[in-house]
C-alpha positions in Angstrom: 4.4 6.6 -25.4 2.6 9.5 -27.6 2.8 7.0 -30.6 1.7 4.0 -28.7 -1.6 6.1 -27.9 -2.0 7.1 -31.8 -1.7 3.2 -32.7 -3.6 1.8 -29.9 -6.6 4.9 -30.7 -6.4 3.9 -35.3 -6.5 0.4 -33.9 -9.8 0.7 -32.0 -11.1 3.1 -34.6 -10.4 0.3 -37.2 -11.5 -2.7 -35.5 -14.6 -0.6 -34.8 -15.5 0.3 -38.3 -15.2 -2.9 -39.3 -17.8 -4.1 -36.6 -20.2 -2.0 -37.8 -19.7 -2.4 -41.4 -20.4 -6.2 -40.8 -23.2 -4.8 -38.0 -25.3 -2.8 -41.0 -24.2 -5.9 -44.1 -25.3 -8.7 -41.7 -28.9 -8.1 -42.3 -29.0 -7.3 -45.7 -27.6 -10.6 -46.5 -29.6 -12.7 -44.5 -32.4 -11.0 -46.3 -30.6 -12.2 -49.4 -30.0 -15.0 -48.2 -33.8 -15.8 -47.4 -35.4 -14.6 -50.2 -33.6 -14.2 -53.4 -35.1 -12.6 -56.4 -36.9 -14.3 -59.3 -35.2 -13.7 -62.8 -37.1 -15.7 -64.9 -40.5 -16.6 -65.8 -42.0 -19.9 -64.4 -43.9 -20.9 -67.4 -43.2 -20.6 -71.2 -47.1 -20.3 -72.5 -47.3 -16.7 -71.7 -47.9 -14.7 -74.3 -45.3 -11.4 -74.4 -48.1 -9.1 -75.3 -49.5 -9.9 -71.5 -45.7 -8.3 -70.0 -46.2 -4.7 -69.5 -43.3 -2.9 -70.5 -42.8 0.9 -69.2 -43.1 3.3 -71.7 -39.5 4.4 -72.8 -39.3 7.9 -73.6 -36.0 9.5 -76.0 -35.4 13.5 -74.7 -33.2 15.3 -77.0 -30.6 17.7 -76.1 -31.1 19.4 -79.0 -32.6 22.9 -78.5 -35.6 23.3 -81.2 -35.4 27.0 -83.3 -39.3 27.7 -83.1 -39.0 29.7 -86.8 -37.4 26.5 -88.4 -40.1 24.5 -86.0 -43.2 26.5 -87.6 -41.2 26.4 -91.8 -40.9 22.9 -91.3 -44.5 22.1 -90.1 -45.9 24.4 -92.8 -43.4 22.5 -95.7 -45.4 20.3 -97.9 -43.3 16.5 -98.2 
């Protein structure tokens, strides 16, 4: 009997996990669904220099020696 309560309680713990996995996905698709998202651009006259880009920014992880900093700002190319 002490194993038939252990299945019977992972069984409900199961079936109810799935139910609410579906319960929190089911809206999220709909809104999928309903409105899905635009890749592309409609037209082919637009000129690219009207696209705004972000800025991309490249951080070093090299540390800078403030002495070689200052010798190579001062060094004449």
């Amino acid at each position: 009997m002490k194993y038939f309560s252990f299945r019977l309680l992972w069984l409900f713990l199961v079936i109810g996990s799935v139910a609410l996995c579906a319960y929190s996905i089911a809206p999220i698709y709909d809104k999928w669904v309903n409105t899905p998202t635009i890749t592309s651009i409609a037209t082919t006259n637009y000129a690219i220099w009207n696209i705004h880009f972000p800025a991309v920014t490249i951080c070093s992880n090299n540390k800078v020696v403030g002495r070689q900093f200052r010798a190579a700002i001062r060094k004449k190319p």
